[in-house]
N, C-alpha and C positions, 0 to 999 in steps of 0.2 A: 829277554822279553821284547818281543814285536810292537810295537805299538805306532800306528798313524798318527806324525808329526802336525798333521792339517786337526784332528780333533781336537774339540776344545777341553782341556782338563784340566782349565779354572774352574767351572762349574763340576763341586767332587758328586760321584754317586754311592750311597751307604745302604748297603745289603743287609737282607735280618736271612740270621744261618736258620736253616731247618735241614728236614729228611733229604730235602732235596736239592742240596749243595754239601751233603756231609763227607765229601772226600777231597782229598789235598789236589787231586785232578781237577775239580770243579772249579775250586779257591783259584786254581792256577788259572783257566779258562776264563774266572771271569775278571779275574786283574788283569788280564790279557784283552777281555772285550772293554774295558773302561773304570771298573770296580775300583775305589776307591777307599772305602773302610768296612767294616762288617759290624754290624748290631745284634746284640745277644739277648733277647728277649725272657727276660726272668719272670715272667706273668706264666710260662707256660715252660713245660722238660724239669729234670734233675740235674743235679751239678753236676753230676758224669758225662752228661749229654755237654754239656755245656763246657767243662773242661774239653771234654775231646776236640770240639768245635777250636777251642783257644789253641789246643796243640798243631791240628792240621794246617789251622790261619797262619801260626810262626814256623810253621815247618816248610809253606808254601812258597813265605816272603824270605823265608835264607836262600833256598833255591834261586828265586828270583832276585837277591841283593835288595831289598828295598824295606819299606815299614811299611806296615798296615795298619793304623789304629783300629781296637776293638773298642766299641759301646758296649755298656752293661747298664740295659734300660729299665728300672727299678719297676715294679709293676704299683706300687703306691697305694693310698687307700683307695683301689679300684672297688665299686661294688658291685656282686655278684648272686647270681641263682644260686640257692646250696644243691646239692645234691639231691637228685626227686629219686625214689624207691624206683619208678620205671623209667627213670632218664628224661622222663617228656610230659606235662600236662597240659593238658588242653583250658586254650583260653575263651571262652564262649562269648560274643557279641552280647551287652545287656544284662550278664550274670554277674551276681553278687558273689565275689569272693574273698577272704581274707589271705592278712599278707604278715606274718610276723619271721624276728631273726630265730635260726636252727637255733641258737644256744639255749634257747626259749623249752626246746622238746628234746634238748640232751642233757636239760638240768634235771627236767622229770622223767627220764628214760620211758619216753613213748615214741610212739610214730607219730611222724606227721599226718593228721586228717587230710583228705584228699582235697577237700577244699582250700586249703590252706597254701600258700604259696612260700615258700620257707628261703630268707635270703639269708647272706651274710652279714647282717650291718646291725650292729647291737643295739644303738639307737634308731633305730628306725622310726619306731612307733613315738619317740618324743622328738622328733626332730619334720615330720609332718603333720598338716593338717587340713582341715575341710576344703576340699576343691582344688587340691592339690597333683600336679601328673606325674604319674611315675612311668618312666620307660623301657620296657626290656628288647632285648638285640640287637642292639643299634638304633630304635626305636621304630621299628618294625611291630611293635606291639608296647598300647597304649592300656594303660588303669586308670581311672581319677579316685580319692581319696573320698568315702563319704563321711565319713568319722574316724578315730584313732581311743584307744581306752589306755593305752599310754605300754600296751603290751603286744595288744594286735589291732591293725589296722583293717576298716572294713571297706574295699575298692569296688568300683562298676567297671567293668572290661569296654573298653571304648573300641578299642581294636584287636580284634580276636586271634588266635592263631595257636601254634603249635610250640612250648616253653623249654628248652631243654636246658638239662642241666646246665652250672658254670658259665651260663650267659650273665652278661654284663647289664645293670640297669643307672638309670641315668634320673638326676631328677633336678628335671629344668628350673632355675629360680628360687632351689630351696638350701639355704646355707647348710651343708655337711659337716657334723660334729665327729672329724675324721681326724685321726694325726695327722702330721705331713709324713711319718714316716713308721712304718707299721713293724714291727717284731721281725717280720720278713725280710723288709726291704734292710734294715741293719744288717742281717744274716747275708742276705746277697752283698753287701756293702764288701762286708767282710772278703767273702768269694772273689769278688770282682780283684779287691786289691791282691790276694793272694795268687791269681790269674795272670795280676799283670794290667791289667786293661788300663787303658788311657781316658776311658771318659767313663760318668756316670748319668744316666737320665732321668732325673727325675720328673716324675707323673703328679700330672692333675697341680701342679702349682696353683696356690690362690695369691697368695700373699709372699713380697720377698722374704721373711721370716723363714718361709720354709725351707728356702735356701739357705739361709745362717745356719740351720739346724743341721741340715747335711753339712757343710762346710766344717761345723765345729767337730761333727763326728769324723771327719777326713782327719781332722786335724789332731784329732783325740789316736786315731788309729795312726799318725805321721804319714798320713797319705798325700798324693800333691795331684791327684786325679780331676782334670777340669769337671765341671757341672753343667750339664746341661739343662735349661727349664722347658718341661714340656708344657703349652697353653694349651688348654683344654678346657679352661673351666671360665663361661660366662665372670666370673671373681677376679679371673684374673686380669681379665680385661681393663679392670677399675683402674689398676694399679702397676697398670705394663710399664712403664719407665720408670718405676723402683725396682722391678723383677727385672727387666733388660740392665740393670746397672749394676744389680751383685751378681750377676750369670757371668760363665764364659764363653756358656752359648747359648740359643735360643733354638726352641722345636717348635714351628707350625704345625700342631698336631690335628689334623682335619678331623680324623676318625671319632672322638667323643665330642671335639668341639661342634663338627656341623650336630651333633643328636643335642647337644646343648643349647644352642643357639637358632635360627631359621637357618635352612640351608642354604637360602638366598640370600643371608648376610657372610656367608663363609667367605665369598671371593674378595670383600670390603675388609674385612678383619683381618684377611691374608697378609693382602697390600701393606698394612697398617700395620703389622708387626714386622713384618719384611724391610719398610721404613725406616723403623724406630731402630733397629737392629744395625742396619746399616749406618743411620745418624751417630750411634754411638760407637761404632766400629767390632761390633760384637758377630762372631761366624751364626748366619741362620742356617737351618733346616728345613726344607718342606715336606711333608710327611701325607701317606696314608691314600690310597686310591689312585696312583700315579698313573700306575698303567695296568690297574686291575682286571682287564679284558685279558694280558696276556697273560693268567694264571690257568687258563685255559687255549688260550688262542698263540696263535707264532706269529701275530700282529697286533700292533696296536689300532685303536679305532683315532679317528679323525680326532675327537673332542679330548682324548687322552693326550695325544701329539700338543695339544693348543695350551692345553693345562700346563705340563711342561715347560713349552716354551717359554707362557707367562708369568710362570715362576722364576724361571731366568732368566728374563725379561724385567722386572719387577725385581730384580738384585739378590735372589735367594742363592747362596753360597754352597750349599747341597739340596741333592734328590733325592728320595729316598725309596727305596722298595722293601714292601713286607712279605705277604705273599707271594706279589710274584716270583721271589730268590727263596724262601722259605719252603712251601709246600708244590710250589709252579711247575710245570711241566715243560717251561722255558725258558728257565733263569740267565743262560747268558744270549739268547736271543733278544730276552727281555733289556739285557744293559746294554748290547749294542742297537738298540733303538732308544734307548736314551740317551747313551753318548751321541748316537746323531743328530737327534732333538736338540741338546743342549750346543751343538756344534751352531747348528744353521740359529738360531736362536742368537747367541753370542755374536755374531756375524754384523 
């Protein structure tokens, strides 16, 4: 393996596998461009996909003599669109619609009314209330809550748009009566160890607790798989240095934290976990939007370069790419501009 003795690779880069790095040639190219571990996104594929991804990665790194640790990044109680009859409804500016969970219309084997917005989250309806915001796609599209009957909630569409299915929604400020760890996330638990993988991630952390919980399930399965905690949740903010003290590592998770929080508090809250991470000697990760121009582009933009840098700048220990290595159209152009980034940066 090639690799320029002047790049800096203190600062590691962690790739999430998709379509488009799914050959042991790619794996090879981009441990060659700077690639440092690979993340296996369990929110999204089946475990064949996912196995294959594990096999290619260890078939890559005996070639090359070296380790590659894999992430198995738990998808958590994410909440989600359920499934719409036409994949997509439309959200009208000023329209009254309702919002209740699918389990709701497959206990009484109906369809969903077209009005009706059907999620995943069981409680829903008793876990919001009047004047409350709910957010769909990253919060590209706003509701407020105008009442709740404890089965279906009745919302006004603030910001309008187009809804498709298994979009993600967010709900700023309002405690989530969620596990830490959902039926799923066990089941991949399970996969991950049987895989092999060296880390797990878990999502949407509120509370350290929910780390014990993983932790005792590790321990229940004799696993010795570090943990990772993803922040993402306004919650967790409260109580970042109980959660930095039972982790073994830490995820700047930007993607649901900035739809959580203002966006213009995301660059303050970065720093501050990036800190606290460091104070304690715990490996951080900065996550989500790195260099997302290049999932289409074979350059990055100016302000992606800066973000970057002042992640590493600001003592962030990994970089992390989702898309761009995943679905991108320039996964290893994409890591040798970050290994440069992170080179001139460290300087």
């Amino acid at each position: 393996m090639k690799l320029d003795p002047q790049l800096n690779f203190k600062t590691k880069i962690l790739c999430t596998m998709g379509p488009a790095i799914a050959t042991e040639e790619k794996i090879i190219q981009l441990i060659q461009a700077g690639a440092s571990a690979f993340r296996l996104n369990m929110s999204h594929g089946a475990y064949k996909h996912h196995a294959e991804y594990v096999k290619i990665i260890r078939s890559a790194e005996e070639k090359l003599g070296i380790h590659v640790p894999i992430i198995a990044d738990l998808q958590g109680p994410k909440l989600r669109v359920a499934e719409l009859a036409e994949g997509v409804i439309s959200l009208v500016n000023g329209r009254e619609m309702l919002l209740a969970d699918s389990g709701v219309f497959r206990a009484k084997k109906i369809p969903v009314p077209p009005n009706v917005i059907p999620v995943e989250y069981p409680t829903v309806a008793k876990d919001v209330k009047k004047g409350d915001v709910i957010l769909f796609d990253d919060g590209l599209l706003k509701v407020q809550v105008l009442d709740s009957d404890g089965i279906m909630v009745r919302v006004l569409v603030a910001n309008g748009g187009l809804l498709k299915s298994r979009k993600g929604l967010n709900l700023p400020n309002i405690k989530v009566s969620q596990p830490a760890l959902s039926t799923k996330d066990k089941q991949d638990v399970r996969f991950a160890i049987e895989q092999q993988c060296d880390y797990v991630a878990l999502s949407f952390v509120r509370k350290a607790e929910d780390i014990l919980q993983l932790r005792k399930l590790l321990l229940q399965l004799k696993s010795e798989m570090w943990i990772i905690s993803k922040i993402e949740k306004p919650e967790a903010l409260l109580t970042l240095e109980e959660i930095v003290k039972v982790s073994d590592a830490v995820m700047v998770a930007r993607g649901d934290l900035g739809v959580e929080i203002p966006a213009a508090q995301v660059p303050t809250v970065q720093k501050r976990i990036i800190s606290m991470c460091n104070r304690f000697g715990k490996p951080v990760i900065t996550a989500t939007q790195m260099l997302e121009s290049m999932v289409q582009n074979p350059r990055p933009t100016r302000a992606e370069a800066s973000d970057v840098a002042n992640a590493v700048m600001d003592g962030t220990d990994v970089v992390m790419l989702s898309a761009e290595t995943s679905v991108g159209a320039y996964p290893v152009e994409t890591v040798s501009y970050m290994r440069m980034i992170c080179t001139v940066a460290f300087r």
